[in-house]
C-alpha positions as CSV (number, residue, x, y, z in Angstrom):
1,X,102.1,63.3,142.9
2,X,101.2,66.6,141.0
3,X,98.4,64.7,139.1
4,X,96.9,62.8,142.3
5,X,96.8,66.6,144.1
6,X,94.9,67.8,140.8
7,X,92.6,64.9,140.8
8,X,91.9,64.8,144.3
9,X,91.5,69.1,144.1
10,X,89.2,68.8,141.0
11,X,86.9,66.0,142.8
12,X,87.0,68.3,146.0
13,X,85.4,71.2,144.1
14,X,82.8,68.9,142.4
15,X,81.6,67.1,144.9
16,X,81.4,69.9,147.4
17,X,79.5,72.4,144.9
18,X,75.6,73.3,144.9
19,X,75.1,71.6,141.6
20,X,76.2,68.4,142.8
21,X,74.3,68.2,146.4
22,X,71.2,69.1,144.2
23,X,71.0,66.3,141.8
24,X,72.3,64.1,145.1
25,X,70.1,65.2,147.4
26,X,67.2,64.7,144.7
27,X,68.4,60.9,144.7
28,X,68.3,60.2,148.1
29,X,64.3,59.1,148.0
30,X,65.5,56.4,145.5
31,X,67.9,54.9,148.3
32,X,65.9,52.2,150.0
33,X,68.1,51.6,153.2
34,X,68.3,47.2,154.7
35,X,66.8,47.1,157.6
36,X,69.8,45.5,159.2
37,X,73.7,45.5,158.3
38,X,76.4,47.8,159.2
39,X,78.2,47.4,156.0
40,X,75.1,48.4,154.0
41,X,74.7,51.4,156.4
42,X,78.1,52.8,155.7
43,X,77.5,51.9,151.9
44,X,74.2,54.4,152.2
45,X,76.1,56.9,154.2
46,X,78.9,57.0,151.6
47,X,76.3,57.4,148.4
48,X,74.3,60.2,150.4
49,X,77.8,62.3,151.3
50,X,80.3,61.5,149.1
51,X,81.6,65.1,150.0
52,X,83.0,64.3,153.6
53,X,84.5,61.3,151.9
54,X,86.5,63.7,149.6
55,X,87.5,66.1,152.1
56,X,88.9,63.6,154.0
57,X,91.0,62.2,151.7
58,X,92.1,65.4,150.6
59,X,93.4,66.4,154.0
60,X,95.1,62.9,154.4
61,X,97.0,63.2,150.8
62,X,98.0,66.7,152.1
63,X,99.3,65.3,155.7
64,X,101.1,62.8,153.7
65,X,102.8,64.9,151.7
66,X,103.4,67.3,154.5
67,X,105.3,64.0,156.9
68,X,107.1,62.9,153.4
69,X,108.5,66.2,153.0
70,X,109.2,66.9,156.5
71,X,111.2,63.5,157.5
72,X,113.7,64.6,154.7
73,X,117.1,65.8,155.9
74,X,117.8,69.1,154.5
């Protein structure tokens, strides 16, 4: 559990920095978006902010591990 909160931290402050939302956002003109498709729209929207992905994964390992240690008697 120790390594998935490292991994899951380390990818939070990559994908989140300056560095990374410059060499992103300087890939975005490269994206040529279908015209129709909701799956391919939520493909794009996942490859243009990969860092609300992260987050939210982050906050739902943390809530995890808050319930798991919670529901155990003391």
């Amino acid at each position: 559990m120790g390594r998935l909160a490292l991994l899951l931290n380390i990818l939070g402050l990559v994908l989140t920095g300056g560095f990374t939302w410059a060499v992103l956002l300087g890939l975005i003109h490269r994206l040529h978006p279908p015209a129709t498709g909701l799956s391919h729209c939520i493909l794009i929207a996942l490859q243009v902010s990969p860092a609300s992905l992260i987050l939210l994964l982050i906050s739902d390992f943390y809530l995890w591990v808050y319930a798991r240690e919670c529901s155990h008697p003391v």
